[in-house]
N, C-alpha and C positions, 0 to 999 in steps of 0.2 A: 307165262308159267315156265317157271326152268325145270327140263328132261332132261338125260344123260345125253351127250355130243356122240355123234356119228364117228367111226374108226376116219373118214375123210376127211373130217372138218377138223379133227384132229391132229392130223398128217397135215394139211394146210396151214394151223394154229401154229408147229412145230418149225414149219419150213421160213415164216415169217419171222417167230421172234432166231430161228436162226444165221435170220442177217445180223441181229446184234450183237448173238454169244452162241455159239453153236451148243447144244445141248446132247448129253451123251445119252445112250441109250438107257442106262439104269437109271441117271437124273428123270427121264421120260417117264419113266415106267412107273416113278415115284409122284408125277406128277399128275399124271392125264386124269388117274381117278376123283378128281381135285376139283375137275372142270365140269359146270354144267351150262347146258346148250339154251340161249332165249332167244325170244325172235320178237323185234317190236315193230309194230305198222306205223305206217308214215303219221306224224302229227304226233304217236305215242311219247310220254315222258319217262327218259331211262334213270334220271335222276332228278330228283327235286328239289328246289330250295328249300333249306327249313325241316330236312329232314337229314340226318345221320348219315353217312354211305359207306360201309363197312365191304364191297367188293369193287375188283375191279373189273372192266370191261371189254373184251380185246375183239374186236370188231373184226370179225373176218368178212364180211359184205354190209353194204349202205353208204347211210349219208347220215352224216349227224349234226348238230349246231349245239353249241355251249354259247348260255346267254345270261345275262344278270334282269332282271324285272326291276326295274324302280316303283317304289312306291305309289306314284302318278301313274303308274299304268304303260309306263315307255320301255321298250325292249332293248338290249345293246349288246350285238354280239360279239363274244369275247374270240372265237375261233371254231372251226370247223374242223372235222373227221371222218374220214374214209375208210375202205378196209385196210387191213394193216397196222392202225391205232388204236392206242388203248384210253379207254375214258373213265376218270375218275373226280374223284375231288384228294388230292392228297392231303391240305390242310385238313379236311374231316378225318380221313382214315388215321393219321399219325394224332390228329388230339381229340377226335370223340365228336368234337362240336358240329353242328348243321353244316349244312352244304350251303354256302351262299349264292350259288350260279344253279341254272337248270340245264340237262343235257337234252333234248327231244332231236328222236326219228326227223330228219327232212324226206327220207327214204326207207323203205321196208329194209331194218338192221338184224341181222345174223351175230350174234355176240357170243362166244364163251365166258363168261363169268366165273373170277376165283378170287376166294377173300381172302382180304389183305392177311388174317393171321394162316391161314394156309399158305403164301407167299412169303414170310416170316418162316414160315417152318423148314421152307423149302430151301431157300438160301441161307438157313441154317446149318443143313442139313446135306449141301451139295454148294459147293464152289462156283461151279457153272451156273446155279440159279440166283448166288448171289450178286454174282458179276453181272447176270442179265437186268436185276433188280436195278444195280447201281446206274446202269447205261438208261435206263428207262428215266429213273428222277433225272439222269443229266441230260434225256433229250427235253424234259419237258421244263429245263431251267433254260436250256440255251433257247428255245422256245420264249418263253416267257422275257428271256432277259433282249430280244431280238424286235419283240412285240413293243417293248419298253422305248428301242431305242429308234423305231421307226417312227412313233407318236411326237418323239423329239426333235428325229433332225430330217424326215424328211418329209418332202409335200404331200400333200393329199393325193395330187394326178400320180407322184413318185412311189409311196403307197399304193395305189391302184398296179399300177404297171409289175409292181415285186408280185401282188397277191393272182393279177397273171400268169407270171411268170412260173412261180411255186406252188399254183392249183389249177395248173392249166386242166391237167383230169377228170378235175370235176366243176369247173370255176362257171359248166353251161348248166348245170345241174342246180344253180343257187340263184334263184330269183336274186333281180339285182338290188330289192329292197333291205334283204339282209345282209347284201354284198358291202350297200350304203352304210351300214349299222355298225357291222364288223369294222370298216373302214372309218368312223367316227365323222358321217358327215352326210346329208341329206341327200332322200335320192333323185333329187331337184339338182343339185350340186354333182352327183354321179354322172349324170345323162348330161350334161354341161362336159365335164372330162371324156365321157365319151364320143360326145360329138366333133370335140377337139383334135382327140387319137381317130377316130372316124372309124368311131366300132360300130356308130348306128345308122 
């Protein structure tokens, strides 16, 4: 259930996205009322396939997984999130249609929540919320366009060693079955790479 956010979590929420576009204090002031506080327990689904998702999610503590379901019943995760990132489906938000991916809790998640036409208004309405806006789609293309080009040109153990490298934070915190999933390759195959690198 979403409550009003704590004056903390707020000042936290602020100091974060002000690594991407610093926000001035009247932009704030127009903002914070904006945001409401949820908290979801580990396993909980913060977004679902097959359903709509009209806000977004800026995760000030936890652990999350984005995943696709196939049909058969097979899991495949697309990517993970920590504090600091925001979770959403943009293709839903900007055209309406379902969410094709699921997001769930791996960890008890602390989110502020604000929807996407309140984010529209904002960076309507204030230069600085716009410009945060724009850095936010462009982290999650170069994202996406990076995921793209790993599956292409580089190996699975090469793959492993980036997804080290880039989530060392949290990289103990993800059982290695979904590390396998994320990584597009069984966790038969995993334990094989890491007995190679002599992780185990």
């Amino acid at each position: 259930m979403a409550t009003p956010p704590s004056s903390s979590k707020l000042a936290e929420l602020r100091t974060s996205l002000g690594k991407l576009q610093a926000l001035s204090d009247d932009s704030w002031v127009s903002a914070a009322p904006l945001f409401s506080y949820q908290k979801f327990s580990s396993g909980e689904c913060i977004i679902e396939a097959g359903q709509p998702v009209s806000d977004l999610y800026f995760l000030t503590s936890g652990l999350a997984r984005f995943y696709y379901l196939h049909p058969k019943g097979k899991e495949f995760n697309k990517s993970f999130a920590a504090g600091g990132n925001v979770m959403s489906s943009i293709t839903s938000l900007t055209t309406g249609q379902a969410s094709t991916f699921y997001v769930q809790a791996l960890a008890t998640c602390e989110c502020l929540r604000l929807s996407y036409n309140s984010l529209l208004l904002l960076a309507e309405q204030h230069k600085d919320w716009n410009t945060l806006t724009l850095r936010l789609l462009e982290q999650l293309s170069i994202k996406k366009e990076a995921r793209e080009a790993d599956f292409l040109l580089l190996t699975a153990t090469e793959r492993y060693e980036k997804f080290l490298r880039e989530s060392a934070s949290i990289v103990d915190l993800i059982p290695n079955y979904h590390i396998a999933s994320y990584l597009g390759i069984s966790e038969v195959a995993l334990s094989r790479i890491r007995n190679r690198l002599r992780l185990t």
